[in-house]
Structure formats: structure tokens, C-alpha cells
N, C-alpha and C positions, 0 to 999 in steps of 0.2 A: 478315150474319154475318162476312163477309170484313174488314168496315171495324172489325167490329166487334176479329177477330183483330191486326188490323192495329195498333190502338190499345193493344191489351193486349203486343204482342210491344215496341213501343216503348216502352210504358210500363216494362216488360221491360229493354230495353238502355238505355235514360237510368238507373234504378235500378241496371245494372252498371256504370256509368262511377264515380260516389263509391268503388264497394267496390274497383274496381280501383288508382286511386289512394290510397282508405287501404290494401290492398294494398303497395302500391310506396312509400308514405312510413314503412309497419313496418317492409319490409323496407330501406329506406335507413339508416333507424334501430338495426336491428339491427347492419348493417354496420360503420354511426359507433361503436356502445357495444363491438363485435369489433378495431377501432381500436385505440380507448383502450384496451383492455386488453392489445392486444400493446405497446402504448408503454408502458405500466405497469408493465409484465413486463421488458419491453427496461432501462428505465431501473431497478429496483429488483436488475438484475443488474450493471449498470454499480455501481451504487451500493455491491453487497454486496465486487463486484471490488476496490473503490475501499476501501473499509475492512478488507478483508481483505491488501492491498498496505501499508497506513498499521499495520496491525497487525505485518506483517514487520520494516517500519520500525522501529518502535519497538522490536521485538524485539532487534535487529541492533543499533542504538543501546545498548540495556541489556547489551548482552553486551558492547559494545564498552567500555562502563565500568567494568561488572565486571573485564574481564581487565586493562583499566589499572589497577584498584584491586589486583589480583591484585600486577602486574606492581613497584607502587611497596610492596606490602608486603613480598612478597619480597625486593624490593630493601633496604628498612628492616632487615627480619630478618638477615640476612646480615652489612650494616654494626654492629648491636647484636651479634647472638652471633655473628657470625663462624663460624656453622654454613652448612657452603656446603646443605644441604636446601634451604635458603630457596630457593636459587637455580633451584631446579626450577620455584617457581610463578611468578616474577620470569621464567624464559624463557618458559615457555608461555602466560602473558599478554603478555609483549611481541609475541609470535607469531602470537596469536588477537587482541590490541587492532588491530595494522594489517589483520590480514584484514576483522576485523568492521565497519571504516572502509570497507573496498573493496566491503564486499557491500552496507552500505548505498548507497554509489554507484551499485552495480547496480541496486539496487532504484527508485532513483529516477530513473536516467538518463533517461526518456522522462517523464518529467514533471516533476520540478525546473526551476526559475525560474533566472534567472540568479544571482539574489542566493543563491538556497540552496543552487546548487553553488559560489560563491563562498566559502559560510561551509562549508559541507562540505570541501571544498579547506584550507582555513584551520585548520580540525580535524583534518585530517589532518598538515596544517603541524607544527600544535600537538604533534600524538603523535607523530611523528616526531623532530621534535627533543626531546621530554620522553627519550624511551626512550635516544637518544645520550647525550645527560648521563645518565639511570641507568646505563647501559653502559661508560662512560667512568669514572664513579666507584667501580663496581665493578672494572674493570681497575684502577684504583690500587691499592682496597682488595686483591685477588690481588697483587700487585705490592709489596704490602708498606709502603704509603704509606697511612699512618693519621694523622691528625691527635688 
């Protein structure tokens, strides 16, 4: 009876050795597929961050156009009718065109290339001295200097 207990309790623990191991390769596998799903999560937040920042961007840029568009109408209006009203939108875009340059810089300072704060820099160039010559042209036109 004894040999016979003996056989069956062994029979016993060789049969718990497989479960133990499929055991421990679910649970490793559970772990792996708990993994990928915080990297999943990690990066689709990176990503939403990343389009949500490109969205600012583009925002900032469009405003920054607008107010230069603002800023050379007014300019236009003023030089045509000679009603200084113009001149309210002509300042407050030239006002808001360099700000909305400098925020896009913000926006991008920690990840911008060399080359695209290069061309950013150069854009700013650009507005900068666009606004001087409107600036300058309308001091004449105040000044009584009409062509």
C-alpha cells in the first residue's frame, strides 16, 4: 500500500511541475502584454502632446498673418482715404504680428531644428523691417508728404 501511495503522490508532483510552469509562462505573459500597454499609452500621450503643440503652432502662425494682413490694410486704408481709423488696425496688427512671431518661438524653442529657427529668425527679419517701411510711410503720409 505504502509503494503503492508512494507512486501515486509522485505521480502527483511530476503532474504539478507542467501546471506550475504553464503557471509562470501566463503569468510572464500577462506581465509582457501589461508592458506594451503602458508603452502604448506612454507613447499615444507623447504623440497627442506633440499634435496638440503643432496645433498651437500653427495657430500662432495664422494669427501672426492675420495681424500682418491686418496691419498692411490699415496701412493701405489710411494712404487711400486718408481717414486716420485705418490706423487703429495698421497699429494693433503691427503689435500683435511681432508678438504672435515671438510666441511661436516659444512654442517651439525645445524642439525646433537649427534650420527652422533659422527661418523663423528670418521671419521675424522679414516683419520687422516690413512694419519700419509701413511705419516710415505713414509718418510721411502725417507729415504731409504725398506723392
Amino acid at each position: 500500500m505504502r509503494a503503492r501511495l508512494e507512486a501515486i503522490l509522485g505521480r502527483t508532483e511530476a503532474a504539478r511541475l507542467p501546471s506550475r510552469v504553464l503557471f509562470a509562462v501566463l503569468v510572464l505573459l500577462m506581465l509582457g502584454a501589461a508592458v506594451v500597454l503602458l508603452e502604448n499609452i506612454t507613447a499615444e500621450r507623447r504623440a497627442r502632446a506633440q499634435a496638440e503643440k503643432t496645433a498651437q503652432v500653427m495657430i500662432a502662425l495664422s494669427a501672426a498673418m492675420r495681424a500682418g494682413l491686418d496691419a498692411e490694410t490699415g496701412q493701405r486704408g489710411y494712404l487711400l482715404t486718408d481717414d486716420e481709423t485705418y490706423l487703429e488696425p495698421y497699429e494693433s496688427g503691427s503689435a500683435e504680428w511681432l508678438a504672435q512671431m515671438r510666441r511661436v518661438g516659444e512654442l517651439i524653442a525645445d524642439v525646433a531644428t537649427s534650420s527652422q529657427r533659422e527661418r523663423l529668425l528670418r521671419m521675424h527679419e522679414l516683419a520687422e523691417a516690413r512694419l519700419a517701411e509701413m511705419d516710415r510711410i505713414i509718418q510721411l503720409a502725417l507729415g504731409g508728404e504725398r506723392a
